[in-house]
DOKE-26923 format. One record per residue: x, y, z of N, C-alpha, C in turn; residue in one letter; residue number from 0. Coordinates in nm, 2 decimals. Example, Ala and Ser with C-alpha at 12.3 -4.5 7.8 and 13.67 -1.06 7.14 Angstrom:
<sites>
SITE/npx/npy/npz/capx/capy/capz/cpx/cpy/cpz/code/pos
SITE/1.32/-0.57/0.78/1.23/-0.45/0.78/1.32/-0.33/0.78/a/0
SITE/1.28/-0.22/0.71/1.37/-0.11/0.71/1.29/0.00/0.79/s/1
</sites>
This chain:
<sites>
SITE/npx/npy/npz/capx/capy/capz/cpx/cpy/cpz/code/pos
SITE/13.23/8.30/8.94/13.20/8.38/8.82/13.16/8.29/8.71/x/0
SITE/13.06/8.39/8.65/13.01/8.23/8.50/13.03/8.31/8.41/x/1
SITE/13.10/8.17/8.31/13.19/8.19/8.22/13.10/8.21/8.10/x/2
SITE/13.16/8.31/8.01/13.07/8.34/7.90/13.07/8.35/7.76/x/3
SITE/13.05/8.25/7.69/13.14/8.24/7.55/13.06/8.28/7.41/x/4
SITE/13.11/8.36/7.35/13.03/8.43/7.23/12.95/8.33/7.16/x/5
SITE/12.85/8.38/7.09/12.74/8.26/7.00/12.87/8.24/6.85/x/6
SITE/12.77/8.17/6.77/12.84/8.11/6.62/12.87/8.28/6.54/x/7
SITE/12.72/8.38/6.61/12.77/8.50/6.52/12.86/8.61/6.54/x/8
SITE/12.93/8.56/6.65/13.04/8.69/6.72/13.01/8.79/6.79/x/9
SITE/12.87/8.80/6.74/12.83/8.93/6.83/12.77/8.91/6.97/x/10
SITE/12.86/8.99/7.07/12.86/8.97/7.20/12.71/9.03/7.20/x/11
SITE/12.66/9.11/7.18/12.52/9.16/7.18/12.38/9.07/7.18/x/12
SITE/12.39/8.96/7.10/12.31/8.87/7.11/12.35/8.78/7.23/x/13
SITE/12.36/8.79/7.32/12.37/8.73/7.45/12.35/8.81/7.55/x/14
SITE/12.45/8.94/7.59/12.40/8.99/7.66/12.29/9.08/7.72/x/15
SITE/12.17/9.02/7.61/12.08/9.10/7.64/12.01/9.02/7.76/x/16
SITE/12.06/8.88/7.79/12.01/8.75/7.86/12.06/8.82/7.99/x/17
SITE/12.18/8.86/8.01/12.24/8.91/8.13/12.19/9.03/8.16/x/18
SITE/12.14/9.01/8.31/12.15/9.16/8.41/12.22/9.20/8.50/x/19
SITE/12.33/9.27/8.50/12.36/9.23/8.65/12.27/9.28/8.74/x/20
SITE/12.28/9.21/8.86/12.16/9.28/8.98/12.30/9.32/9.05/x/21
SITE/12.26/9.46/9.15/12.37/9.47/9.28/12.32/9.34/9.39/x/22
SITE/12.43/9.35/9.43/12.49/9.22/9.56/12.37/9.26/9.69/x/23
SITE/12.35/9.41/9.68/12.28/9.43/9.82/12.23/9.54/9.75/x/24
SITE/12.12/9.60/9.84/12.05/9.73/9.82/12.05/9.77/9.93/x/25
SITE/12.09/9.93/9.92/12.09/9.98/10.02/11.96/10.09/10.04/x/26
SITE/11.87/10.09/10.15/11.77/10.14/10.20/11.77/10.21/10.30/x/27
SITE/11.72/10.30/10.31/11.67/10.41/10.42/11.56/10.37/10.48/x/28
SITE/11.55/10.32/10.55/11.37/10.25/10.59/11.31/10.34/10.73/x/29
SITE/11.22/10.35/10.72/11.12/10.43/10.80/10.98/10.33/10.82/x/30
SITE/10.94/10.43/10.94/10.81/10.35/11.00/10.68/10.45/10.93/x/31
SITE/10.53/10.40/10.92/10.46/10.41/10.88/10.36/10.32/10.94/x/32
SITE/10.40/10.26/11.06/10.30/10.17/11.12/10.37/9.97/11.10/x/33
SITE/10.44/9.99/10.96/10.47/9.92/10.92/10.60/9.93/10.89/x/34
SITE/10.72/9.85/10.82/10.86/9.92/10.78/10.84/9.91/10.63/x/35
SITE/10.91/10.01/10.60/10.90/10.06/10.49/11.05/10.14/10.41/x/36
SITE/11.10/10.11/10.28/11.25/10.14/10.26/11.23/10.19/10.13/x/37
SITE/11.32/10.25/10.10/11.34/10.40/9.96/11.53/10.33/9.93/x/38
SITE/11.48/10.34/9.87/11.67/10.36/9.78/11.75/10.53/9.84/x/39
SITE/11.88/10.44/9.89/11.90/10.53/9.94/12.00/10.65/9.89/x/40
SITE/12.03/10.60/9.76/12.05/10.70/9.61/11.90/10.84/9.60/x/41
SITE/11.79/10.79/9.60/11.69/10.92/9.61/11.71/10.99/9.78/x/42
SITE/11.78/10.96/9.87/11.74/11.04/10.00/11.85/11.18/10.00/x/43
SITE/11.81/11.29/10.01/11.87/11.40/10.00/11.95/11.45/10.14/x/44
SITE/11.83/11.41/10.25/11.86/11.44/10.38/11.73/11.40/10.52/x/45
SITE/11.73/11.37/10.59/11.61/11.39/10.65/11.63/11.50/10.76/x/46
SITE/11.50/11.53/10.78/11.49/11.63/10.89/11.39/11.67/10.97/x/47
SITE/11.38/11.75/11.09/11.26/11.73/11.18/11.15/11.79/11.16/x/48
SITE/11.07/11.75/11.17/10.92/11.86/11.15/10.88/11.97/11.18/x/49
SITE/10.88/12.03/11.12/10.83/12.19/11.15/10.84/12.26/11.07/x/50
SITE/10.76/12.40/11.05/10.72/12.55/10.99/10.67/12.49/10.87/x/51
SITE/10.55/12.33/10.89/10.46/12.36/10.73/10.37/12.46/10.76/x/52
SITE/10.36/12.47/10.61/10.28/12.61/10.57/10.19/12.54/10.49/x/53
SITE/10.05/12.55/10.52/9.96/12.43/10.47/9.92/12.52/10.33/x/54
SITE/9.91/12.49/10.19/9.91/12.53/10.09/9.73/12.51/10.05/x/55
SITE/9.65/12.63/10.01/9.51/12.62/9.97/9.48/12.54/9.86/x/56
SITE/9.41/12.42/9.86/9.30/12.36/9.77/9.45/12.20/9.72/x/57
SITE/9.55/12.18/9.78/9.61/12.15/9.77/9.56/11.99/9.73/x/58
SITE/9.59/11.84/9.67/9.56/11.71/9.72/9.54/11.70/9.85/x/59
SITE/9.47/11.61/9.90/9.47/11.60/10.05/9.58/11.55/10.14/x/60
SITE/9.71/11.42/10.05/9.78/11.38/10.06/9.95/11.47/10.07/x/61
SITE/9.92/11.63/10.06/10.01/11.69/10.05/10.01/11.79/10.19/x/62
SITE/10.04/11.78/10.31/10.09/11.83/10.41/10.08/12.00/10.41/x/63
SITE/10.18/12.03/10.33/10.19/12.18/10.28/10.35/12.19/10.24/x/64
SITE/10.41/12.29/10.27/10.56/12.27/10.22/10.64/12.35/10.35/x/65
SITE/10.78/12.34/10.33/10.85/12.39/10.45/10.96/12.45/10.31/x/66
SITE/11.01/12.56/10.47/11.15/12.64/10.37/11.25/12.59/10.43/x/67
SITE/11.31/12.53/10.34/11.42/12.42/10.34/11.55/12.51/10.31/x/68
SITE/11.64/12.62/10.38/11.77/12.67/10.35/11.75/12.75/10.26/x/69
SITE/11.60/12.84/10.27/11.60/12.92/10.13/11.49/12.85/10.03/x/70
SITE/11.49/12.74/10.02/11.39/12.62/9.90/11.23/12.61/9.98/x/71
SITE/11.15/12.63/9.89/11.04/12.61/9.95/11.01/12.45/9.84/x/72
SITE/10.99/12.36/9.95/10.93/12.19/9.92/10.83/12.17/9.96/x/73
SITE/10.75/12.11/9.87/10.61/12.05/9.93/10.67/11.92/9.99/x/74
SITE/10.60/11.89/10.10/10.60/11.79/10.17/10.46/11.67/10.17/x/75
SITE/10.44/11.59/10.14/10.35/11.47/10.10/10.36/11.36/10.25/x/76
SITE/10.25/11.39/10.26/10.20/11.33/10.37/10.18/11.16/10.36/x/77
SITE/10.29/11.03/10.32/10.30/10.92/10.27/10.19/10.85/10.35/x/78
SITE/10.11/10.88/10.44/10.01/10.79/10.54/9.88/10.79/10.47/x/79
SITE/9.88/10.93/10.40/9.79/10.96/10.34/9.75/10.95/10.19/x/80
SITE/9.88/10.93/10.13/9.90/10.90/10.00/9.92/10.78/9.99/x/81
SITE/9.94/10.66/10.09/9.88/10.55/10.08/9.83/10.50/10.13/x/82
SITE/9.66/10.59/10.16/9.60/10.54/10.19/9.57/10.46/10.35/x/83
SITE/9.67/10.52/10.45/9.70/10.42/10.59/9.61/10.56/10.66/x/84
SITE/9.59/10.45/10.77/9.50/10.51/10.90/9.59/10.63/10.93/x/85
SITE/9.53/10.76/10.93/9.61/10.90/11.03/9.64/10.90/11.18/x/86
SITE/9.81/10.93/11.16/9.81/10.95/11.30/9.89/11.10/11.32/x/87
SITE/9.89/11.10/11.42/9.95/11.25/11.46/10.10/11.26/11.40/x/88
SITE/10.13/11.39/11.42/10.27/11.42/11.40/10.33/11.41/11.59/x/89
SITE/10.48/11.36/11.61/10.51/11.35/11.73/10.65/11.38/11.73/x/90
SITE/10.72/11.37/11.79/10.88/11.38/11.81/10.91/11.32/11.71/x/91
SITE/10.92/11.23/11.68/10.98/11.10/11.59/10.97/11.11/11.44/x/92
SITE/10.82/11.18/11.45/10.78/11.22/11.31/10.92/11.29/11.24/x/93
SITE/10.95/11.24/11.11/11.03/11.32/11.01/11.02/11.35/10.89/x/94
SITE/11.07/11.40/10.84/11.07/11.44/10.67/11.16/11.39/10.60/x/95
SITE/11.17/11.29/10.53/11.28/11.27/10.46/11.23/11.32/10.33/x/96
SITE/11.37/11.39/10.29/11.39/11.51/10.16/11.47/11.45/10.00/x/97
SITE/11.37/11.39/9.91/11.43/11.29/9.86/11.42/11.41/9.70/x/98
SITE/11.50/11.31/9.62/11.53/11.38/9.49/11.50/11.28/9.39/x/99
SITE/11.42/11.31/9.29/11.40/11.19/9.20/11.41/11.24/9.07/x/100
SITE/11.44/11.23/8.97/11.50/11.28/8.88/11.53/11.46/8.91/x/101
SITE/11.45/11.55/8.84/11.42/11.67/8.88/11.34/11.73/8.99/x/102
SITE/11.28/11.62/9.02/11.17/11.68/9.20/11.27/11.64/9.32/x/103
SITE/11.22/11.75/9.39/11.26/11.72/9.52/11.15/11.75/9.61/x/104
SITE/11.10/11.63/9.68/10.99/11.66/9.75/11.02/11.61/9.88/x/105
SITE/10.95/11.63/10.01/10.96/11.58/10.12/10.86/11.48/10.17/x/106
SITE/10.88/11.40/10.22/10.78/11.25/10.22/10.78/11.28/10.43/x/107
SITE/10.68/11.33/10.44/10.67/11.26/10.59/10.64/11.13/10.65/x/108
SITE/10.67/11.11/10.74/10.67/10.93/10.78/10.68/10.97/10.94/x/109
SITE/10.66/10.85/11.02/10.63/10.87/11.18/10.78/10.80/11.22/x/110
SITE/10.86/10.81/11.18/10.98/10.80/11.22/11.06/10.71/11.12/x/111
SITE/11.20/10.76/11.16/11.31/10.69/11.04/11.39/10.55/11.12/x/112
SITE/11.41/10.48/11.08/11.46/10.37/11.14/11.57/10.37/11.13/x/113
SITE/11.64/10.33/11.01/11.79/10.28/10.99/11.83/10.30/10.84/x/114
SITE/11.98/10.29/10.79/12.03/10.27/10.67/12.08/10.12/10.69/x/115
SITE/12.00/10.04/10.55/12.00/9.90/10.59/12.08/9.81/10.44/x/116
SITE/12.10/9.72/10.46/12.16/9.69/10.33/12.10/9.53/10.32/x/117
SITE/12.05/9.53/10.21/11.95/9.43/10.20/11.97/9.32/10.07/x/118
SITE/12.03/9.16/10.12/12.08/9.13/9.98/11.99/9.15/9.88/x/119
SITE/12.04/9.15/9.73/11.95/9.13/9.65/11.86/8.99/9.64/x/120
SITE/11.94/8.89/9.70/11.86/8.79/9.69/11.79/8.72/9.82/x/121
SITE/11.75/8.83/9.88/11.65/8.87/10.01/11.52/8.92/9.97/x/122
SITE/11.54/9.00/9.82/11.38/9.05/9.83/11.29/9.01/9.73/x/123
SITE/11.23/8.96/9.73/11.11/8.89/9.64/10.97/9.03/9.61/x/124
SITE/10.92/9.02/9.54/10.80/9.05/9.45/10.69/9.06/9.54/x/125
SITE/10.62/9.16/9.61/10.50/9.14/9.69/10.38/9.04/9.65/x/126
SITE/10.31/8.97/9.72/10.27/8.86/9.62/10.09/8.96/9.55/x/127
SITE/10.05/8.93/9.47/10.00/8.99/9.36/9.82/8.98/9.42/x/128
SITE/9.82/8.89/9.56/9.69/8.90/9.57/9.67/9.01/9.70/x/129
SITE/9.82/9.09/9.75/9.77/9.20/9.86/9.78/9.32/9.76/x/130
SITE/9.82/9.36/9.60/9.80/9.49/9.56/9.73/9.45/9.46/x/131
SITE/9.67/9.60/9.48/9.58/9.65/9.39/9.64/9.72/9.25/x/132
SITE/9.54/9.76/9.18/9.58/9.80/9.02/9.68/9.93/9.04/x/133
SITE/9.63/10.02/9.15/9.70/10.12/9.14/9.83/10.09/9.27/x/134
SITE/9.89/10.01/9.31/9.97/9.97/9.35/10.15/9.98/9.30/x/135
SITE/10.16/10.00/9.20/10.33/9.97/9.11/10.42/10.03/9.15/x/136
SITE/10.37/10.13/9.25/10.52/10.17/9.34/10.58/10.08/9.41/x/137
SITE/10.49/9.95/9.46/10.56/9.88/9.59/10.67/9.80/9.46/x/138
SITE/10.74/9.73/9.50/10.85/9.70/9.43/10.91/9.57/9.46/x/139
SITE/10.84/9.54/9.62/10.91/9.39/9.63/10.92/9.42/9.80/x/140
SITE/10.91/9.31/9.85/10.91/9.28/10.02/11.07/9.27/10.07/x/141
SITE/11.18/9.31/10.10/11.30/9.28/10.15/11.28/9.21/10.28/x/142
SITE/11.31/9.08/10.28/11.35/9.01/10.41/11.52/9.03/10.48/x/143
SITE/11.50/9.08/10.62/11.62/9.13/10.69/11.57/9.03/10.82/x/144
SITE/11.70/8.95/10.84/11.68/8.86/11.00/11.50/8.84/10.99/x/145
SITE/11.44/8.85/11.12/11.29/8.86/11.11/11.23/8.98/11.08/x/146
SITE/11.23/9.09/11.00/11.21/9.17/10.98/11.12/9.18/10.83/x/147
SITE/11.02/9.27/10.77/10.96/9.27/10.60/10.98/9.40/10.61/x/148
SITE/11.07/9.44/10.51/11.04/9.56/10.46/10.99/9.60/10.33/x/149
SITE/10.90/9.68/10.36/10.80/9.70/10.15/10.86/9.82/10.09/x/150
SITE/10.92/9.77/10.01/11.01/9.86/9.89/10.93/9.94/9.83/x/151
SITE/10.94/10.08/9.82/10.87/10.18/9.75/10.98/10.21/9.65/x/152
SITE/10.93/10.24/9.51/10.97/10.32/9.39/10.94/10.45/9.37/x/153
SITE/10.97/10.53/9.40/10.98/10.68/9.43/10.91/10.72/9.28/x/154
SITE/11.00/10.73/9.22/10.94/10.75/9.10/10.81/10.73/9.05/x/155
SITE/10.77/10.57/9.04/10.64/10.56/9.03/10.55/10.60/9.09/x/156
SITE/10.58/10.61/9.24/10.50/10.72/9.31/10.48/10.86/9.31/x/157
SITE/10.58/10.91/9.23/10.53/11.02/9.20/10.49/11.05/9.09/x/158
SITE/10.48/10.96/9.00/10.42/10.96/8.87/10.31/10.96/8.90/x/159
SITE/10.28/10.86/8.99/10.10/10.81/9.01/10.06/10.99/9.06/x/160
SITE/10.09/11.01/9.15/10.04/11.16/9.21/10.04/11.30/9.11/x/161
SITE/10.17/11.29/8.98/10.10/11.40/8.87/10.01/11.32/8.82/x/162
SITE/9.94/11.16/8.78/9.84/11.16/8.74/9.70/11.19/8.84/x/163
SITE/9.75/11.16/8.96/9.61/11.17/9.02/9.57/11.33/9.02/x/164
SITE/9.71/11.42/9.04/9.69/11.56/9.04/9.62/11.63/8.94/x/165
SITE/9.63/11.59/8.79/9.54/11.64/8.68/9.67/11.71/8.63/x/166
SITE/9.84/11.67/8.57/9.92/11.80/8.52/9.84/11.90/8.46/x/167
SITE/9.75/11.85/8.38/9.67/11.93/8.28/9.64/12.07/8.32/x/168
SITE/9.63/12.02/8.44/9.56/12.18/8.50/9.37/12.19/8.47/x/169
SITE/9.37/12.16/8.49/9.19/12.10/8.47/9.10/12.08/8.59/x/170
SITE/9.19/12.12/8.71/9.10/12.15/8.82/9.18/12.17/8.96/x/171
SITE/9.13/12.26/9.03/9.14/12.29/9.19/9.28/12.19/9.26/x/172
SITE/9.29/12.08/9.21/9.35/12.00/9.28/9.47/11.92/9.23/x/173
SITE/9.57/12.08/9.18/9.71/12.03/9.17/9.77/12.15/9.20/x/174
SITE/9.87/12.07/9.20/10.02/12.18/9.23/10.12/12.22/9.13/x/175
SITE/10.13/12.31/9.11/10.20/12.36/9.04/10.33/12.24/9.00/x/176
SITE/10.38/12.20/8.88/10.49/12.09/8.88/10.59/12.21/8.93/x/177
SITE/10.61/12.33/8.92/10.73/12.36/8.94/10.74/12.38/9.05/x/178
SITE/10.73/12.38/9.15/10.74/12.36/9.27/10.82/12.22/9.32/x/179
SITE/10.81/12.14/9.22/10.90/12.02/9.26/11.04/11.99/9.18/x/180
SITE/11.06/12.11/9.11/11.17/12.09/9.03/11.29/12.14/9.10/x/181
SITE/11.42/12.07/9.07/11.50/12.09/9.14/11.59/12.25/9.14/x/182
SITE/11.62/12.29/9.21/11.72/12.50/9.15/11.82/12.49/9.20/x/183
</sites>
């Protein structure tokens, strides 16, 4: 533990703004996408198996359609397609994880879920700056596990990026209603 002793002005404030704590480990829910790939596992609500989407008209192309989740109707977002990765089929393996991020709850499909993983903090480094692009700021950093890379998505910023690419405004054909992602 490092020891920590006030400045000349007493005020503990002017110091700790130097301090962050980081957590010891992160814990992840990681899924396959061709590649591995992990979410915080504070946003995952539940995962579950594929079936009864209802493909929604004029929708983003990146949005699947939605399923009735216990009564809840969720849009589900097709993550292969929202970033941009080669299409593949849906199969057995295929799942929905059903995540919550502040007030949305959307469902992120992926070709299968791997594991709940716990990843030191001082395992994951910063993707390096010459594989992303401008619209990139969801990835969040590479976790190294044994031989393993996993690319850290920020939920959030990913779904920020998609009400911008949606148009909130409402200004054309190709968005979704926000309330449909709000939580009830």
């Amino acid at each position: 533990m490092t020891e920590i002793s006030l400045p000349p002005s007493g005020l503990a404030e002017d110091i700790l703004v130097n301090f962050t704590e980081q957590p010891a480990e992160l814990h992840l829910v990681t899924f396959s996408l061709g590649e591995e790939y992990g979410v915080p596992i504070r946003q995952v609500r539940e995962i579950v198996r594929v079936g009864g989407l209802t493909i929604i008209p004029n929708s983003p192309a990146y949005i699947e359609g939605v399923i009735n989740l216990r009564g809840r109707v969720l849009p589900v977002m097709n993550l292969r397609r929202r970033l941009r990765l080669p299409e593949k089929d849906i199969s057995k393996a295929s799942r929905i994880i059903v995540t919550e991020i502040g007030a949305k709850v959307i469902g992120l499909l992926v070709d299968a879920v791997s594991h709940v993983v716990r990843v030191p903090s001082g395992a994951v480094e910063d993707a390096p700056e010459e594989v992303l692009e401008v619209d990139t700021d969801y990835i969040t950093g590479v976790g190294k596990l044994n031989n393993r890379l996993i690319i850290m998505l920020d939920l959030e910023r990913l779904l920020k990026r998609e009400q911008l690419e949606t148009g909130e405004s409402g200004d054309g054909p190709q968005q979704i209603p926000s309330s449909i992602f709000e939580r009830r």
